[in-house]
Chimera marker file (.cmm) of the C-alpha trace (Angstrom):
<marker_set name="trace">
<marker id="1" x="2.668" y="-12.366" z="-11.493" r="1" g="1" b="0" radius="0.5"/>
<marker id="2" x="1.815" y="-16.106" z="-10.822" r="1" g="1" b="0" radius="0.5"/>
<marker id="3" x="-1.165" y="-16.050" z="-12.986" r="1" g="1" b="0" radius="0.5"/>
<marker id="4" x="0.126" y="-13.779" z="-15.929" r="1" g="1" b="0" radius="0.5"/>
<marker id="5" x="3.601" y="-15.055" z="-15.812" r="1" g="1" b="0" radius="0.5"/>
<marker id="6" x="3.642" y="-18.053" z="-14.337" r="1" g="1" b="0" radius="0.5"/>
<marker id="7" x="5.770" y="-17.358" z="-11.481" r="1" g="1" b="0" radius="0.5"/>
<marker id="8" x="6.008" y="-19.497" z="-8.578" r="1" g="1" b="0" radius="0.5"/>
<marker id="9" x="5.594" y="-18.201" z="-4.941" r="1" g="1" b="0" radius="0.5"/>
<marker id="10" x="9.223" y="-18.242" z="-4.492" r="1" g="1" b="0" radius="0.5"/>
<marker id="11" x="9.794" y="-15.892" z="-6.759" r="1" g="1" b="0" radius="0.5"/>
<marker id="12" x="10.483" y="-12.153" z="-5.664" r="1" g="1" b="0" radius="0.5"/>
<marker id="13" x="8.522" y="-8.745" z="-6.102" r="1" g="1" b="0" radius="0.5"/>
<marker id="14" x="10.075" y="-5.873" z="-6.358" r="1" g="1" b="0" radius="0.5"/>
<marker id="15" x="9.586" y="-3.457" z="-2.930" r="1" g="1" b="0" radius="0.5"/>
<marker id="16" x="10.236" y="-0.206" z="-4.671" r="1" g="1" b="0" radius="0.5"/>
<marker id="17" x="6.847" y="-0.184" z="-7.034" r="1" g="1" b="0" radius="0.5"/>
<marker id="18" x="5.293" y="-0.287" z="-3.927" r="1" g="1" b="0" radius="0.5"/>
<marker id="19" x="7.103" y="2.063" z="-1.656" r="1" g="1" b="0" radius="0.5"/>
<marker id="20" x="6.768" y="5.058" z="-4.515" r="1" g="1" b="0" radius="0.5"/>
<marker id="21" x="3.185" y="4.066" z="-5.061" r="1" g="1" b="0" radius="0.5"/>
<marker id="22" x="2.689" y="4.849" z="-1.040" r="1" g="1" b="0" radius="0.5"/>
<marker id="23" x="4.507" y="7.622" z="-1.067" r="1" g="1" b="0" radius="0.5"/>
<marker id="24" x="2.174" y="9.455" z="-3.661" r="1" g="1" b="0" radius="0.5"/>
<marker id="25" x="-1.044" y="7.777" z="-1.956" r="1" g="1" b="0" radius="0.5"/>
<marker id="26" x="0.673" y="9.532" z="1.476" r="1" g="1" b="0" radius="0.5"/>
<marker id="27" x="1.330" y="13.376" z="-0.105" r="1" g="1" b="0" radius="0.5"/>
<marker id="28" x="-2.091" y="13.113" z="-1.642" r="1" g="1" b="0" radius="0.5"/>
<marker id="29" x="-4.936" y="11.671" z="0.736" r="1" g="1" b="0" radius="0.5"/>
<marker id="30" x="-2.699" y="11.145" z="4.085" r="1" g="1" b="0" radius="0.5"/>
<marker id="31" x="-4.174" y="13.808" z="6.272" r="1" g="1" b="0" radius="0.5"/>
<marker id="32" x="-8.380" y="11.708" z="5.220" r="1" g="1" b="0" radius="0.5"/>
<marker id="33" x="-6.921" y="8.197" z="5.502" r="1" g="1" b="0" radius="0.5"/>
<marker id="34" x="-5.403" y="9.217" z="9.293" r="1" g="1" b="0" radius="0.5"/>
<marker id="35" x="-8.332" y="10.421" z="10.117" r="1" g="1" b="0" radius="0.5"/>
<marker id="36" x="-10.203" y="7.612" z="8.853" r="1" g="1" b="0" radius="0.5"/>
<marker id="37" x="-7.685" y="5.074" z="10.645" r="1" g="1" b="0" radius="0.5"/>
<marker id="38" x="-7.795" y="6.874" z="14.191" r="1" g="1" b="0" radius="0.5"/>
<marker id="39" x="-11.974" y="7.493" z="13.959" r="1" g="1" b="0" radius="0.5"/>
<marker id="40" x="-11.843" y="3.365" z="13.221" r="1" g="1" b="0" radius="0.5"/>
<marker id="41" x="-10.704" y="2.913" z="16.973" r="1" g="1" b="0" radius="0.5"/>
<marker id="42" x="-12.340" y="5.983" z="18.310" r="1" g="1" b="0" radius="0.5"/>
<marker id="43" x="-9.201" y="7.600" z="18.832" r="1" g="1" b="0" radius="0.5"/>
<marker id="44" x="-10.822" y="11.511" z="17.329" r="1" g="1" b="0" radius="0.5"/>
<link id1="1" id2="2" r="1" g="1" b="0" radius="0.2"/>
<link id1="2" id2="3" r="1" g="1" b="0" radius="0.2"/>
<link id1="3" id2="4" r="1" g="1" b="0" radius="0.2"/>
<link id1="4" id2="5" r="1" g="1" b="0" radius="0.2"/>
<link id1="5" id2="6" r="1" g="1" b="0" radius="0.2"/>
<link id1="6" id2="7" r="1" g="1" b="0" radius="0.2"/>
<link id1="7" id2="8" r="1" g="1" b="0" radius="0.2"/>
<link id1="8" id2="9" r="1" g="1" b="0" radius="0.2"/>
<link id1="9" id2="10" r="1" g="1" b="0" radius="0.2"/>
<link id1="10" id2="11" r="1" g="1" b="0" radius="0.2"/>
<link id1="11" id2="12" r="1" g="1" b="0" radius="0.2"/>
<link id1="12" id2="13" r="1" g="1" b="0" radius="0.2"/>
<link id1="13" id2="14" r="1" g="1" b="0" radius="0.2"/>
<link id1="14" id2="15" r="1" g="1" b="0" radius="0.2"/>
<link id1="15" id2="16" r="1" g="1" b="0" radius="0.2"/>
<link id1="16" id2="17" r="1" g="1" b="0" radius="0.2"/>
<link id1="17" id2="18" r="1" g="1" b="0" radius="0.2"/>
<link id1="18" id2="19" r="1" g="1" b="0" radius="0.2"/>
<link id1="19" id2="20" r="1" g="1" b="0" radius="0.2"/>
<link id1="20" id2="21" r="1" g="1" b="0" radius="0.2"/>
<link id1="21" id2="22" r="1" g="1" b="0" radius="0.2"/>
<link id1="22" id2="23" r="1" g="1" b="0" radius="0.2"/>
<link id1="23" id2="24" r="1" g="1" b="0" radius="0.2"/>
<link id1="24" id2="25" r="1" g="1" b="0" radius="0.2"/>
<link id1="25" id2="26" r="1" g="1" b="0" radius="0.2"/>
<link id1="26" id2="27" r="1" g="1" b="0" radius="0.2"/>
<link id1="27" id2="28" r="1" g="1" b="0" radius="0.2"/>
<link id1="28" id2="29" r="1" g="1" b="0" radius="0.2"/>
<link id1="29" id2="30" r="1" g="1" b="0" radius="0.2"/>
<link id1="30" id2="31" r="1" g="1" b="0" radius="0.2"/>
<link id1="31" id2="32" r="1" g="1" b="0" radius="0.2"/>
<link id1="32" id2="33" r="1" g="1" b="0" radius="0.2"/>
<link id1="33" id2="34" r="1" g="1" b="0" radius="0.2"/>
<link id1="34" id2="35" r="1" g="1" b="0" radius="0.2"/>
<link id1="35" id2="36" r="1" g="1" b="0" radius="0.2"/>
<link id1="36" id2="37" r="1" g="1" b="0" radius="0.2"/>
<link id1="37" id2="38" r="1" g="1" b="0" radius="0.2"/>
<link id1="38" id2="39" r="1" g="1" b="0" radius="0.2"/>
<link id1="39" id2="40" r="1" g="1" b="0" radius="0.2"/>
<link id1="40" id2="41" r="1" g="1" b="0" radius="0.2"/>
<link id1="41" id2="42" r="1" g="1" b="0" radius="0.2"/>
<link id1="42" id2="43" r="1" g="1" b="0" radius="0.2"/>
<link id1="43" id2="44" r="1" g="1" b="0" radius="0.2"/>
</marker_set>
């Protein structure tokens, strides 16, 4: 937004874009990504 716009870094972003866009990411790939996370720290 601050380049294409030219918004300032006061300015806000809107938290719901990003909250659907994990949501989908989540019910798609969130099983993979777990495991991915957890195997990172040798948790599995």
């Amino acid at each position: 937004m601050m380049v294409f716009q030219g918004k300032g870094r006061k300015t806000a972003v809107p938290f719901g874009p990003f909250l659907s866009l994990g949501a989908v990411v989540s019910l798609a790939w969130g099983a993979p990504i777990l495991y991915w996370y957890l195997a990172l720290g040798g948790l599995s």
